[in-house]
N, C-alpha and C positions, 0 to 999 in steps of 0.2 A: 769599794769592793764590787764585780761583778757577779753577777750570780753565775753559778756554775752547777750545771746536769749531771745527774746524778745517772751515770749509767750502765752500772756493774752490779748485780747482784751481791756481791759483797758490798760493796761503798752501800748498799740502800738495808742491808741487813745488820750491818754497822751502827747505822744513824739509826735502825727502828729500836736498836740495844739503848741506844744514848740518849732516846726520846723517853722510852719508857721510866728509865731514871729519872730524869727529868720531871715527867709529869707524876712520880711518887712520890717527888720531893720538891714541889711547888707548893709555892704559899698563897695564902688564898686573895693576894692583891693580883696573882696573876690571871686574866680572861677578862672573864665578863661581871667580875663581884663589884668592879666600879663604876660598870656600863649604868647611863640614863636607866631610871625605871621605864622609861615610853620603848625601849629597844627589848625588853623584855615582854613587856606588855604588848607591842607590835608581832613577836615569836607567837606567842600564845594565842592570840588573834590569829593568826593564819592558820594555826591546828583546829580551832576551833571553825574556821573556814571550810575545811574541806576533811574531818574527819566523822563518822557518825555520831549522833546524839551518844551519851555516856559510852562510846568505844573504851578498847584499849590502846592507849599510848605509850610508846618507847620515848623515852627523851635521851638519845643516844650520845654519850661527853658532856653529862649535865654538868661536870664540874663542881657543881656543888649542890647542896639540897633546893638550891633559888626556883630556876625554872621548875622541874619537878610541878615544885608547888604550886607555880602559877599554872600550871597547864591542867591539874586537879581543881581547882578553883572552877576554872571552868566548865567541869561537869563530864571531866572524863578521869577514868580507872589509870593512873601512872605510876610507870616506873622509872626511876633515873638509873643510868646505867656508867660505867667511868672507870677509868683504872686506877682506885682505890687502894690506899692502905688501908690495912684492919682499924689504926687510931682513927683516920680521916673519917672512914665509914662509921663509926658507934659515934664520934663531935656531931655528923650531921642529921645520922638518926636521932639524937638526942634532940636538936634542937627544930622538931617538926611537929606537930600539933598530933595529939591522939588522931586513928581512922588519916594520919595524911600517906603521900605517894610512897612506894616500896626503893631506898636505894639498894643497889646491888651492884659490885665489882665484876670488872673481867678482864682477861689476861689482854687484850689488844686482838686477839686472832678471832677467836669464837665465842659468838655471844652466846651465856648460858642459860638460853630457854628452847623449849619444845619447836616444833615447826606450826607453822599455821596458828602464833596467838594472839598477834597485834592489828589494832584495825589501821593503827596509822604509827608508823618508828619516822621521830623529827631529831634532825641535827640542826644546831647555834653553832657556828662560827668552828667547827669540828674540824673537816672532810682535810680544809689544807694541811690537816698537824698529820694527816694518815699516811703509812708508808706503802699501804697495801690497799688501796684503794677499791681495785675489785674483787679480792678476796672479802673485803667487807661489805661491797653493795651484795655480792652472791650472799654474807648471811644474814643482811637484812632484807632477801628476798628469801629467803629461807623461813625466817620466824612470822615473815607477814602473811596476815590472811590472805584469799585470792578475793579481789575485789579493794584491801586495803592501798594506801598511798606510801609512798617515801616522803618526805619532807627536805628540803635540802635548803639553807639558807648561809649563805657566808661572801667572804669575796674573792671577787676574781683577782689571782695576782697574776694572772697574765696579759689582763689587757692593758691597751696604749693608755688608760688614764690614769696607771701607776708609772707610767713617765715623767707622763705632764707632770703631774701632781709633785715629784720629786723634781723634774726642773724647778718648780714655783716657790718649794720648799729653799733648795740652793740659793736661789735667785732672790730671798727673801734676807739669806744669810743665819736662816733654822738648821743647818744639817742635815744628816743623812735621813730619807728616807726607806724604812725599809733596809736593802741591803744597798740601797742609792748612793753613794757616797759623791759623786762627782758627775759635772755635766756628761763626760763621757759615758759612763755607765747608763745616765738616765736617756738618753741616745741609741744605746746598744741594744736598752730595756725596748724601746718605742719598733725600732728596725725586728726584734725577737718576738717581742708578741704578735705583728702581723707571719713573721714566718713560721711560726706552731702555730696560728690558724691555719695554714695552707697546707701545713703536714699532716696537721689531725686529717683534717678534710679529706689529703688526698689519701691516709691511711684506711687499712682493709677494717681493721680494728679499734675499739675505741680504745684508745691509745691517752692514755695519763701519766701527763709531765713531773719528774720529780726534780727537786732542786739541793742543793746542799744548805742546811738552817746555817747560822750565825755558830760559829764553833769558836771556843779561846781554849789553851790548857787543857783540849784533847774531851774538852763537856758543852753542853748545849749553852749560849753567853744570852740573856735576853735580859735587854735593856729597852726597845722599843716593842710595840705591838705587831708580832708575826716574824720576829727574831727565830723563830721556833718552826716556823712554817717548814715545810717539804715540799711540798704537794702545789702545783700552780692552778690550780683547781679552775682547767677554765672547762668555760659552761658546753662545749662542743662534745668534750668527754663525754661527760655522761649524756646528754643527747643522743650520741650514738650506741649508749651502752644500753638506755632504757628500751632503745627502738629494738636493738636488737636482743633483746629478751621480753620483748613482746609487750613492754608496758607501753602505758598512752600519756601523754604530757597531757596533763591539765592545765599547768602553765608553766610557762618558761620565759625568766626573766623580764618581766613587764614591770618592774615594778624601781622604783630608785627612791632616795632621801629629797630632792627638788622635783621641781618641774621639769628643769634640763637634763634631768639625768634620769628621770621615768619616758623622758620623747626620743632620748639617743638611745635607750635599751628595747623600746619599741621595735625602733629602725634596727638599729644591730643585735637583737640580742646573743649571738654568739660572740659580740664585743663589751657585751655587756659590763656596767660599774659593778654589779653585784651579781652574786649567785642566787637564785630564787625560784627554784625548780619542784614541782609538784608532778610526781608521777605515781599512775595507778596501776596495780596486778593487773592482769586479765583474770576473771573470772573459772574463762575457762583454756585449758590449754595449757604445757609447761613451758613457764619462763627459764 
């Protein structure tokens, strides 16, 4: 299959209906419940990086009580926050240690808290499931203090090394990656991600790519990791979105799983393997 852009207001309010279903009615092998403890532990580590000594933290699509916990552990006041059933929310409350992190549901649109309360709102592997992307960054600049950070961590599905990676895959005789199904596609992929860098770029706007998820029988079909995805969450977007709302990059993309792929995001990070963006309010002045 190739992937295909999503670019009608209906077709992307369609799929935000068929998401949310989706993630009401996900079982908890899906996300991050099977992920390494060191990818959770590595999350937490970077909140604790760059947010103040016992701040407040949003753990924005915690998914489940996990993270929450780790990012309290650490020595800061958390909230997990997710699009929750009533049942999901009281199974995860229940299994949390007296005095642990606060979870709380929200509808996908508007998160339910005051303005100005968090020192630092971090997303896990989030941002590509989102349909509305800067509806969402505007209200996690909304409930953040002036002076707190965004956290943003997940992956790029727009760059050339979900090509490669899906030739390698073919070429191995593993199957589809992704939505990869065939060398052509993984071709199409390689030729596409260099041409949405050249469009963001020369766009006025920060401008965020949607894509159509994996569909069967008219529902959301996930069978592999990011089956589910929308959003090609590359790192240029929000670059130009934080710039122009007056936040400061503390860092942007430096960071990778090897050596080789912390010294290619060095050099490109708007081609970056990974999403790994830390930006700060301004203090002063409206973002």
């Amino acid at each position: 299959m190739k992937l295909r852009r999503i670019k009608s207001h209906e077709d992307l309010s369609q799929i935000a209906m068929m998401l949310k279903a989706f993630y009401e009615e996900r079982p908890d092998v899906y996300g991050l419940m099977d992920r390494d403890q060191a990818a959770y532990d590595a999350y937490a580590n970077v909140i604790r990086q760059w947010t103040v000594p016992q701040g407040k933290v949003l753990d924005l699509g915690c998914g489940t009580y996990r993270t929450p916990l780790l990012i309290q552990q650490r020595g800061f006041e958390t909230t997990g926050c997710d699009i929750f059933t009533e049942e999901k929310l009281q199974e995860y409350r229940e299994k949390l240690p007296n005095g642990g992190p606060k979870l709380v549901s929200f509808n996908g649109l508007l998160l339910p808290f005051e303005d100005n309360v968090f020192d630092a709102v971090s997303t896990l592997c989030v941002f590509e499931h989102i349909p509305n992307v800067e509806a969402i960054l505007h209200e996690i600049n909304r409930v953040l203090k002036p002076g707190g950070r965004i956290i943003i961590i997940g992956p790029n599905l727009s760059g050339p090394h979900r090509a490669i990676l899906g030739l390698v895959k073919l070429l191995h005789g593993k199957g589809r990656y992704w939505q990869l199904e065939s060398i052509p596609d993984c071709l199409f992929m390689l030729f596409r991600s260099l041409e949405l860098l050249v469009e963001i770029t020369a766009s006025s706007s920060s401008k965020f790519i949607y894509v159509f998820p994996v569909i069967k029988n008219g529902k959301i079909y996930f069978e592999q990791p990011d089956d589910d995805a929308i959003h090609l969450n590359c790192p240029l977007s929000y670059k130009k979105w934080f710039e122009r709302h007056g936040f400061v990059l503390n860092q942007y993309n430096n960071a990778g799983t090897t050596s080789l792929t912390r010294a290619f995001n060095r050099v490109f990070p708007s081609l970056s393997t990974i999403v790994q963006i830390v930006a700060q309010k301004r203090t002063k002045g409206v973002c």
